[in-house]
Backbone bond lengths (Angstrom), bond angles and torsions (degrees), N, CA, C in turn:
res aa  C-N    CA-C-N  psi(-1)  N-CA   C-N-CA  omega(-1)  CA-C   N-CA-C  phi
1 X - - - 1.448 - - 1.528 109.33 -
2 X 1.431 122.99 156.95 1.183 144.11 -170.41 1.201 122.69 -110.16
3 X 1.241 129.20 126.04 1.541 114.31 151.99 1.204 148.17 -91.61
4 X 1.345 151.74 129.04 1.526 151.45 -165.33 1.377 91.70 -129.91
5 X 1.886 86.50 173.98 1.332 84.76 171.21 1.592 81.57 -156.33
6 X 1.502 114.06 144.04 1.769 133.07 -176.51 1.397 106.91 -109.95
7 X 1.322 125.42 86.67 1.303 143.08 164.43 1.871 106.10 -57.88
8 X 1.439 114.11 102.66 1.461 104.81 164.74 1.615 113.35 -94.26
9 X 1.324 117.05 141.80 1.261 137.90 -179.74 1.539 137.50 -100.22
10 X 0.966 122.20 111.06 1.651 113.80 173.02 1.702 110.03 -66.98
11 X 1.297 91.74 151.24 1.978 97.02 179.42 0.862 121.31 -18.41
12 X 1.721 99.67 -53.37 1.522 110.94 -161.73 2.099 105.33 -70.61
13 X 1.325 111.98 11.85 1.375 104.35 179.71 1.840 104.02 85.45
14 X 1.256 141.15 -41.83 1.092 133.24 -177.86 1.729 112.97 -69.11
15 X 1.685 99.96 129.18 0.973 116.99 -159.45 1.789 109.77 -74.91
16 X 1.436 127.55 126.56 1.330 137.26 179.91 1.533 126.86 -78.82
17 X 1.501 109.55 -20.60 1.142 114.18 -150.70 2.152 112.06 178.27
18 X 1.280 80.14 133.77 1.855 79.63 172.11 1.367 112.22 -132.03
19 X 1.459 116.55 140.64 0.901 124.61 168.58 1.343 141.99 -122.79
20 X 1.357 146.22 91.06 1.147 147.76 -117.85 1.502 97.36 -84.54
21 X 1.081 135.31 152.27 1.685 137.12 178.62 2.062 98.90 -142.02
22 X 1.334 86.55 122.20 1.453 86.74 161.77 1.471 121.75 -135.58
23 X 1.558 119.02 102.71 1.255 129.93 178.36 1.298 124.07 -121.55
24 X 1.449 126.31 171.25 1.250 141.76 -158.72 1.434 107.40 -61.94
25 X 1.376 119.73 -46.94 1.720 139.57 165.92 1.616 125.69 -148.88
26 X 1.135 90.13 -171.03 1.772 95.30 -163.30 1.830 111.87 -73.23
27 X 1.402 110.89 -39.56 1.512 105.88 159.46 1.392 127.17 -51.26
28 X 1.548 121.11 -59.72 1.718 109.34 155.55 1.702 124.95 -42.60
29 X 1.085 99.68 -49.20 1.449 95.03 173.13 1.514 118.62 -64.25
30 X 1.315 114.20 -23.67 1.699 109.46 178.51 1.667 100.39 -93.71
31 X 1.107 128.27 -10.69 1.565 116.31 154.63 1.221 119.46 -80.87
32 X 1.559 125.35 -26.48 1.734 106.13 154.41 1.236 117.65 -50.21
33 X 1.430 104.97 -56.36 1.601 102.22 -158.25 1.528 108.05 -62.47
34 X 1.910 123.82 -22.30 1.413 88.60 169.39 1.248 129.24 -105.38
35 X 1.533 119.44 23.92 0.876 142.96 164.26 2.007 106.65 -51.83
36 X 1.543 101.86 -62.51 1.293 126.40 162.98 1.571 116.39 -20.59
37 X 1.828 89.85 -69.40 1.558 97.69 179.69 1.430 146.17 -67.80
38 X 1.136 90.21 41.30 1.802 104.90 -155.73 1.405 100.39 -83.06
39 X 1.773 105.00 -26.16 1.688 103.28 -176.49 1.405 99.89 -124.24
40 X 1.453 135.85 22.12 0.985 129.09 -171.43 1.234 105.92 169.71
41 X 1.977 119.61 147.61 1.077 145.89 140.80 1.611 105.62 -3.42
42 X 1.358 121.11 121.04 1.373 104.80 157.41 1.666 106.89 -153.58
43 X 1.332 114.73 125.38 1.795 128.75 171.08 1.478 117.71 -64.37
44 X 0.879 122.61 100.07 1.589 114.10 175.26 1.436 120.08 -80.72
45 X 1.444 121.47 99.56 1.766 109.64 168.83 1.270 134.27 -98.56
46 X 1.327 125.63 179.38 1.266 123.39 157.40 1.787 115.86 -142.33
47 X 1.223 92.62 109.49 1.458 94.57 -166.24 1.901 101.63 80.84
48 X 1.351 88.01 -149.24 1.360 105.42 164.31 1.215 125.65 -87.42
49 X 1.594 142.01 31.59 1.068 142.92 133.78 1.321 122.41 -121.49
50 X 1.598 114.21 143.41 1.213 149.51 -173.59 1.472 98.39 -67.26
51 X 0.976 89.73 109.45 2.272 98.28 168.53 1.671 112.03 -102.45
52 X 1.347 109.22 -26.44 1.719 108.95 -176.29 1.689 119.60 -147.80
53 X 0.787 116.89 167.60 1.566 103.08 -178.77 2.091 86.61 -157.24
């Protein structure tokens, strides 16, 4: 298993909220995160790199 993490965002870019995701790989994890984004902006990372926006 993996860790990410789905940063949701207000317009203004400042981040509201984190949400930790831990899945098998980076495609499950990028269907949480846009699962997430339904009401909002959200960055998907891992570590220190950006996998989704």
């Amino acid at each position: 298993m993996e860790e990410y993490a789905a940063y949701m965002l207000e317009p203004d870019g400042h981040i509201v909220q984190r949400v930790n995701i831990i899945r098998a790989d980076e495609d499950t994890a990028k269907k949480r995160a846009q699962q997430l984004a339904e009401d909002c902006a959200v960055e998907l990372w891992q570590d220190a790199c950006k996998i989704a926006e």
